[in-house]
C-alpha positions as CSV (number, residue, x, y, z in Angstrom):
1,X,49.2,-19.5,-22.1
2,X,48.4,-17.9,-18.7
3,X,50.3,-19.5,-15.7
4,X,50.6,-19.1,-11.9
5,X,52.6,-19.2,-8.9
6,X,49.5,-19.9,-6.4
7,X,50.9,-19.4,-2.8
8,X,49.7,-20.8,0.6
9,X,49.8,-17.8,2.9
10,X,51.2,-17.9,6.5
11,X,53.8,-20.2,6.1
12,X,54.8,-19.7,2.2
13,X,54.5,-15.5,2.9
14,X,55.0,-15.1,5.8
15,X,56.2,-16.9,9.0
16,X,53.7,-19.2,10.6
17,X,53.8,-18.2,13.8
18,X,51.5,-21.0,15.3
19,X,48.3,-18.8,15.6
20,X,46.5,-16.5,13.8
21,X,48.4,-14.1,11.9
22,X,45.5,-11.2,11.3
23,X,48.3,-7.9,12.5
24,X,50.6,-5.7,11.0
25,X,53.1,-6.0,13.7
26,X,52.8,-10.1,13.6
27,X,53.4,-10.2,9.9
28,X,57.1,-11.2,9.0
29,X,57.6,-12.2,5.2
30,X,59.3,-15.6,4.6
31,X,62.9,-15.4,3.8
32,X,63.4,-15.9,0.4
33,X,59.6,-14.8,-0.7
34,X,60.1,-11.6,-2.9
35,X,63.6,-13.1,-4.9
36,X,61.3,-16.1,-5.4
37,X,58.0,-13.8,-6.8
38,X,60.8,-11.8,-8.7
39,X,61.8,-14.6,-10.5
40,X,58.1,-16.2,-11.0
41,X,57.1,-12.9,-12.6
42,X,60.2,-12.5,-14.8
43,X,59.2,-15.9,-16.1
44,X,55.6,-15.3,-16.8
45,X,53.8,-16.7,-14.0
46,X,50.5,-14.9,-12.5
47,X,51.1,-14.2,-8.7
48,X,47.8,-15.7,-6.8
49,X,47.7,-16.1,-3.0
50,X,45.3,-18.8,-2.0
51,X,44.5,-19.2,2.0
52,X,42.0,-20.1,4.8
53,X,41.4,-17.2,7.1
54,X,39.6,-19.9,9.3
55,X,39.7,-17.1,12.3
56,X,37.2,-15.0,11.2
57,X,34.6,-18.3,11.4
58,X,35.7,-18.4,15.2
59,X,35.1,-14.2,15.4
60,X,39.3,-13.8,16.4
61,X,39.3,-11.1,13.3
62,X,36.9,-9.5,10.8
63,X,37.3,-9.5,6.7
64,X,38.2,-5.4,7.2
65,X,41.3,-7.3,9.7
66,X,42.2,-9.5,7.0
67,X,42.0,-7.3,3.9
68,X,43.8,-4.9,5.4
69,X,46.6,-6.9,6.3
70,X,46.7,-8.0,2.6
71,X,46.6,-5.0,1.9
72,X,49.6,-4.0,3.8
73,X,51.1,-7.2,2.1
74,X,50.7,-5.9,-1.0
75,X,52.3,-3.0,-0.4
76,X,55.5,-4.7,0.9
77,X,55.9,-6.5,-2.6
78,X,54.9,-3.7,-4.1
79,X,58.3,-2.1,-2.7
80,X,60.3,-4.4,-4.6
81,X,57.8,-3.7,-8.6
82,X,56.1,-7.1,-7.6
83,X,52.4,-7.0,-7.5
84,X,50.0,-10.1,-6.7
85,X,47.4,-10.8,-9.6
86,X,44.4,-11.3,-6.7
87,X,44.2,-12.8,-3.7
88,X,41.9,-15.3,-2.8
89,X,41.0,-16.4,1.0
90,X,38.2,-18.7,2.9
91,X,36.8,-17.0,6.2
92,X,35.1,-20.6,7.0
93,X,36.3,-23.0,9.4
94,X,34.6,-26.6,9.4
95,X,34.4,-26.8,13.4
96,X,32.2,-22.9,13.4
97,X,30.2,-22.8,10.0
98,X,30.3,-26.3,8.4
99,X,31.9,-27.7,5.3
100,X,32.7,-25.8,2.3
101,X,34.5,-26.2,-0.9
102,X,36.8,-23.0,-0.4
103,X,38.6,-23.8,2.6
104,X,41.3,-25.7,1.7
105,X,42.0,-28.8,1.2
106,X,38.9,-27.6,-1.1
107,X,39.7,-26.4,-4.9
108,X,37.5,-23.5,-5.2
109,X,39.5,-20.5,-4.5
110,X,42.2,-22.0,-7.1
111,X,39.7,-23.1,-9.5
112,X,37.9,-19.1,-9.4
113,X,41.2,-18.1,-10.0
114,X,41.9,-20.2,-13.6
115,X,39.2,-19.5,-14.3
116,X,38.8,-15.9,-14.3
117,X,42.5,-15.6,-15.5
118,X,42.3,-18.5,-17.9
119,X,45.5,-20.5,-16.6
120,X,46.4,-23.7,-17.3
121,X,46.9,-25.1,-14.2
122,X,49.5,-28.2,-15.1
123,X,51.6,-25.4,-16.1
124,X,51.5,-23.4,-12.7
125,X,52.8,-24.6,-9.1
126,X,50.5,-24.4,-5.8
127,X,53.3,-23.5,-2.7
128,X,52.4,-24.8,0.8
129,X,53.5,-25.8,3.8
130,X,50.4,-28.3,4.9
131,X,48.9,-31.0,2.9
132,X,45.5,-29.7,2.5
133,X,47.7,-27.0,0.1
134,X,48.8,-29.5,-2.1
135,X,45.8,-31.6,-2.1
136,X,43.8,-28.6,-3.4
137,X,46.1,-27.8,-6.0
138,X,46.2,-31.6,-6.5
139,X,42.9,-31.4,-7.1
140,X,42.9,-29.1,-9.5
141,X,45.7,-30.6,-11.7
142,X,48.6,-28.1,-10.5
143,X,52.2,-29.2,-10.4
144,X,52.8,-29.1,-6.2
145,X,55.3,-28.0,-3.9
146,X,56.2,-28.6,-0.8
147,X,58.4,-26.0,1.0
148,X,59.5,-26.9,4.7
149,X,61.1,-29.6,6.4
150,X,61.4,-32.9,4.4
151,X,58.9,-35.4,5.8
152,X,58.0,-38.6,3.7
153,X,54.1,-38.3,4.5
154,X,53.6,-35.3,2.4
155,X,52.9,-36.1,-1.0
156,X,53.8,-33.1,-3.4
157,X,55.3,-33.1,-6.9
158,X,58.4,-31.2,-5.7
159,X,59.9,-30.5,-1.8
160,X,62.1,-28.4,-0.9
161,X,63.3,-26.9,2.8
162,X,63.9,-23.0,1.6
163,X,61.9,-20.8,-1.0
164,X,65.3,-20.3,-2.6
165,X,65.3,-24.2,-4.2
166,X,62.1,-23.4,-5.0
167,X,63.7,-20.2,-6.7
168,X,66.6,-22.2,-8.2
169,X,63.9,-25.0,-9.6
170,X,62.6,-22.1,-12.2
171,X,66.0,-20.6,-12.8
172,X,67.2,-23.8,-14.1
173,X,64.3,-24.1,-16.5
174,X,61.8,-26.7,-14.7
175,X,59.2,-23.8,-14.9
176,X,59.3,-22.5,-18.3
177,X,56.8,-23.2,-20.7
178,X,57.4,-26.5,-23.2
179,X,54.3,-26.3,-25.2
């Protein structure tokens, strides 16, 4: 059974600076990010980055910007033997091209991804950092987490303020596979 580890961009990766994160030299990786992707892939899970690259819609940054930065992303985790399975991302923004079904809180980058990697998607965890994260992987019947500070509005499965007790949560066995 195929499971994943689908993770919110700026904010779960790397540090959400508050604008558009679409340079090398603006890209800092979350503390905790690569121990956490260690573990996930030492415990089966499928590496899938899911995010809304919204800027491109407003003409900030181009898809060569973007890809290259994910490609220079990749190579950072790369460093460390981890590898991402694909990564997914939504160049629309609602306010510059309309409504889609990719941008999140829409499901259709996560459900392109189970379905070309046939997971089963109450066995895998969506990370984010916003509620549109978790709704999408809501939506598509994935176990969610919260990382950040503690606030009661967001409604996720699991919270927690570090990627390390999100770490921790699959060391002690929440994550492993029971059927």
């Amino acid at each position: 059974m195929n499971r994943a580890l689908f993770l919110d961009r700026d904010g779960i990766i790397n540090i959400d600076r508050g604008t558009y994160t679409w340079r090398q030299e603006d890209f800092i990786l979350m503390p905790g990010i690569l121990d956490l992707c260690e573990t996930a892939v030492a415990q089966g899970y499928r590496l899938i980055v899911i995010t809304n690259q919204g800027g491109i819609a407003r003409g900030l940054y181009g898809h060569k910007d973007v890809e290259s930065l994910h490609h220079y992303m990749a190579s950072l985790f790369i460093k460390k033997s981890i590898s991402f399975d694909a990564i997914y991302y939504c160049p629309h923004h609602q306010d510059f091209t309309g409504r889609c079904f990719c941008r999140k809180p829409g499901s259709m980058m996560l459900e392109r991804a189970i379905a070309r990697f046939g997971i089963s998607a109450p066995h895998s965890y969506m990370l984010g950092d916003r509620q549109r994260d978790l709704d999408a992987g809501k939506y598509v019947g994935c176990q969610t987490v919260y990382i950040g500070e503690i606030d009661k509005e967001i409604k996720a499965d699991f919270a927690f303020r570090e990627l390390s007790d999100m770490r921790q949560h699959l060391v002690k066995g929440f994550g492993k596979l029971t059927s």
